[in-house]
Structure formats: C-alpha cells, structure tokens
N, C-alpha and C positions, 0 to 999 in steps of 0.2 A: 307715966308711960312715955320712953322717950323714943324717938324716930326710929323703925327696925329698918336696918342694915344689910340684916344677915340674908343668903341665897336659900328660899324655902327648901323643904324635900321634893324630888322632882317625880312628879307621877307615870310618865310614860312618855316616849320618845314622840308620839302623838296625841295632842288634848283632847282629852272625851269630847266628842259630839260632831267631831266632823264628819264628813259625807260627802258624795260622789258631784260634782259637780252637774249631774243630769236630776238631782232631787230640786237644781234653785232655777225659777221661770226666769227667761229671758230678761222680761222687766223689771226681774228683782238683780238678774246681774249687771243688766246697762247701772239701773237705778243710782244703785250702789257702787257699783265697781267703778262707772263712769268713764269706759274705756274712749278711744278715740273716734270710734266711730260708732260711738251711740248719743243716742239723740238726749241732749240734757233734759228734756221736757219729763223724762222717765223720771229722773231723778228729783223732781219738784212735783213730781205727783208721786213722790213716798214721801214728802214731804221736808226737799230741801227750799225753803224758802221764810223768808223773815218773819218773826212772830211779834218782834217788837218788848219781846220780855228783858230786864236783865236784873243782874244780882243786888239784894242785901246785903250786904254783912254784920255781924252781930256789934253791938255801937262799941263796944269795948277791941275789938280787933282791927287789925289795920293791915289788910290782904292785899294782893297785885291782883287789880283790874284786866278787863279788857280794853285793848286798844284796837282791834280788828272783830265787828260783831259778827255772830251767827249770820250766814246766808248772804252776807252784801256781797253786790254786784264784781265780780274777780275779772271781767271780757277785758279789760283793759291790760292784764295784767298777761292774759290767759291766750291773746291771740283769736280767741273765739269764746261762743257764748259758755259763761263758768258762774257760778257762784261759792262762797266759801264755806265749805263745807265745817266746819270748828267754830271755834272762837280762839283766838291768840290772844294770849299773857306774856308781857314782856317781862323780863328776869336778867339780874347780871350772868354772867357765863358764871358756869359750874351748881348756880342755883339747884336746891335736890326737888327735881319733881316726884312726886309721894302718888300712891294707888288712891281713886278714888275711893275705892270698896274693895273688898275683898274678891281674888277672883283665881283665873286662873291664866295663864299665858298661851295665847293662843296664836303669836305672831310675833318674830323679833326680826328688824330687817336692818341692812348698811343704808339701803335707800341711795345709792348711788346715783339711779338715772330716776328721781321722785325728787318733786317740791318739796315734800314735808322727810326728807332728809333720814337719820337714824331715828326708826320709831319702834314701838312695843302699842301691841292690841292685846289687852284682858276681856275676859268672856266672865259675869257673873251671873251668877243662879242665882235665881229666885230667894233663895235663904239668906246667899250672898247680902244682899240688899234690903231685901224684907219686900221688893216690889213682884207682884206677880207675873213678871218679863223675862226673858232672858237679854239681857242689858249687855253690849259692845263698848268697852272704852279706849281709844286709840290718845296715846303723846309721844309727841312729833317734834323732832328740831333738837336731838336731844345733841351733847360735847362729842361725849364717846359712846358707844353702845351698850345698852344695856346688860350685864351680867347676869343675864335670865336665861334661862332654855323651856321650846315650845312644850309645855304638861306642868311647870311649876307653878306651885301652889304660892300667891303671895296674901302679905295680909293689908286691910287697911292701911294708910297711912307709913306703909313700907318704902323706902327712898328707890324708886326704881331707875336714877340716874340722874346725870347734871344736863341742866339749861345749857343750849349752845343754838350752834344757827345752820346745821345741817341742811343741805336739800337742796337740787338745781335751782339755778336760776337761768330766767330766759337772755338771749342777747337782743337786742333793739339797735337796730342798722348796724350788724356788725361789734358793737360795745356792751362789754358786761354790763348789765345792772350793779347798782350800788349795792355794795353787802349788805344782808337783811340782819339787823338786831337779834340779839339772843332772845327767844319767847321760846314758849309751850305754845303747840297745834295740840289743842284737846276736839274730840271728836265722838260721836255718842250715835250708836242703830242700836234698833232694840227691835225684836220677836215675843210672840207669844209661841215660838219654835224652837225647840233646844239643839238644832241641828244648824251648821252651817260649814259652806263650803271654804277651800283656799284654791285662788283662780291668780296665775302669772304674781305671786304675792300678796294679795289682798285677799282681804278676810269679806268673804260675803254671806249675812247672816238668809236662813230660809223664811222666808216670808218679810225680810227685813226692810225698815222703818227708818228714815233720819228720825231724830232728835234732835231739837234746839237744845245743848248742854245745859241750859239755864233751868230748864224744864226740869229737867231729874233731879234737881234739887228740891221740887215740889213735893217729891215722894205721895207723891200717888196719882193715880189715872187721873181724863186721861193724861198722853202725852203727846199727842199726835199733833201736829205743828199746825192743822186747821183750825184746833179748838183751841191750842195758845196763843192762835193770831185774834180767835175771837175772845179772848177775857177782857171785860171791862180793864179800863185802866188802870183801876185800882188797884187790879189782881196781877199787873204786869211786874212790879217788885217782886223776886221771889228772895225767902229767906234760905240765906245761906247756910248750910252748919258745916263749921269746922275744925280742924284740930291744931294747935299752939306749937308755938317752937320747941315745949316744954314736952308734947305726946301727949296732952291731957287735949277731948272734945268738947264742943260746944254746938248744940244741947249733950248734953252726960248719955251715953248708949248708942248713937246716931249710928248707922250702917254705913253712912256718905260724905266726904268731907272735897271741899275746895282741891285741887292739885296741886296746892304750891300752901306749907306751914304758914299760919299766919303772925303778926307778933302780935301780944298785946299791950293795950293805949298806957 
C-alpha cells in the first residue's frame, strides 16, 4: 500500500457535526480556542499541561522526533503566560505530512495572522479510530496549503501536504525573530461530543479536552493529561505504530499512525 495522493470525494460544503457556537460553554471556548483575553488557567484545566510521556518507536524504524514537547512553557516566546499546545517534528521543507487516522476535514486555513501558519484540522469518529472519542487532529506549518476542502473524506496515511515553516512570528525590540525551521505543529482535543463549533477560525470541539499527542497513541482510555501525568514511569514510553515509506503499517491493522512515513532500519 503506497502513500495516497489523490483529493477524497468531498461530502458537503460543511463537515457533519458542527454547530452553533452558543452549544460550547465559555470555558470550553477560552479553554481551547485560547483567545487573547481569556485566561490560560482555562486551558490547563482541560488539560493543557506536561504529562511527561513520549514516544516509542518500533526498533526496526527510524521516525522524526520531537524537538519541542507537549505543553512546555512558550511565555518567553508568547509575551505572556502560554504554553505549547502540540508537539513539533522538525522535517526538511516539502517533507509529506500524512493523516493520522482517518477522518474528515473540518478546517483548512492560510494562517496569515497565526503562529502555526497554513494548517488543516481533521475530526475523526469513533470508527475512524476504533477509540470511543470523537478525536480533533490539527498540522501546522505546512509549504503550501493543503488541497483539501472543509467535508473531505481522507484516509489514513493520506499525504495531506509538504513540511514548511508557515506562521507569524513575533518581533523583539523592533527585530524579526530568526526564521523558524521546517517542522509539523501536530495538536490533538478530544470529546465524548460529536458536535463542535468554528469561532474566528478555529475549530472548538463541545465539551473539548487537550490531549498530550503521545497519549493517543495508547489507544485507549483514559487520555486525560491528569492520569498521564500520573503513570508510573514505566508506563511513560508509549508505543508507537506506524506506517513505512513503502504504505505498509506497523502493527498490521492499526487505525493510527505517526504523521511523518517512517523509514525502515
């Protein structure tokens, strides 16, 4: 099975499930949305904050890392109190970042006036995955934008665009910042709500939940970043599965794979 390409069939000019932005409580919109004048505390009590978990990978593959973890401290970066809502994977430019899981396209943006630059948010169902969630996965920083439109169907391990290094950047006394390296911003909410709203561009899931990315690779409950901060150590590796440069996965069936093909050893 080799990397798919092609633009799915598109289901409707709006993705099932959204809804009126007066269905999502206030502190699920600061929470998430993270606007400028809400208070970040929302946001660390849905559980944006360090769990301390990170990835396996299977001994025979040889995947892109993180070099920016879940949740570390962004204030320095941010002007104010922030934390990093993804994990970054650094990639040469053009690199294809691939669909975790199968899902549905609930969000394509230029990201103009946003750090994490041109991005795409998929929305997958519970089958999607095989998790009993509705699961949010945002990647960010892409060359050029994605050739998606919001109700497309895509599949696993489908190329949904090149690595690149999209996204404002702040100035400091007047001087750009140094340009930021090509990576993927992967980013992960999850409900047990199949409903969610779209507020000034972002996608806010109803009842919705950060996720440490790392987590969802556990495939299964819970995921809630209080009880991944509390797993013994032991249980802080999690294993990865993923799919080869080849379109062949590892383990054989898996619903979820890394966002970046791996090679193998």
């Amino acid at each position: 099975m080799a990397l798919a390409t092609g633009v799915p069939n598109l289901v409707s000019a709006q993705a099932a499930g959204e809804v009126g932005i007066d269905r999502v409580t206030r502190e699920t919109l600061c929470g998430i949305g993270r606007g400028r004048n809400c208070d970040i505390k929302l946001a660390v009590r849905l559980g944006l904050f360090e769990t301390g978990l990170r990835p396996r990978f299977p001994a025979n593959a040889q995947c892109r890392n993180i070099d920016e973890q879940w949740a570390i401290d962004y204030t320095p970066k941010r002007r104010r109190e922030a934390y990093h809502g993804g994990i970054d994977m650094p990639a040469p430019f053009g690199a294809p970042i691939i669909a975790a899981a199968a899902g549905t396209v609930v969000s394509v943006s230029e990201g103009a006036n946003s750090f994490r630059g041109r991005e795409i948010i998929l929305r997958h169902s519970p089958s999607d995955t095989g998790i009993d969630l509705w699961i949010y996965t945002q990647y960010a920083h892409f060359d050029r934008g994605p050739n998606l439109t919001v109700g497309a169907r895509v599949a696993m391990g489908q190329v949904l665009g090149p690595t690149g290094n999209s996204g404002r950047r702040l100035k400091r006394g007047g001087r750009q910042q140094r340009q930021r390296r090509p990576a993927i911003h992967f980013a992960v909410w999850f409900s047990d709500h199949p409903g969610y709203a779209v507020h000034r561009n972002k996608i806010i899931p109803v009842k919705g939940r950060w996720m440490d990315p790392n987590a969802l690779y556990r495939n299964t409950s819970p995921f809630a970043s209080n009880a991944m901060k509390a797993l013994p150590k032991s249980d802080k590796r999690v294993p990865i599965p993923v799919m080869f440069e080849d379109g062949k996965t590892y383990p054989t069936g898996t619903k979820l794979i890394w966002p970046y093909a791996c090679k193998r050893k």
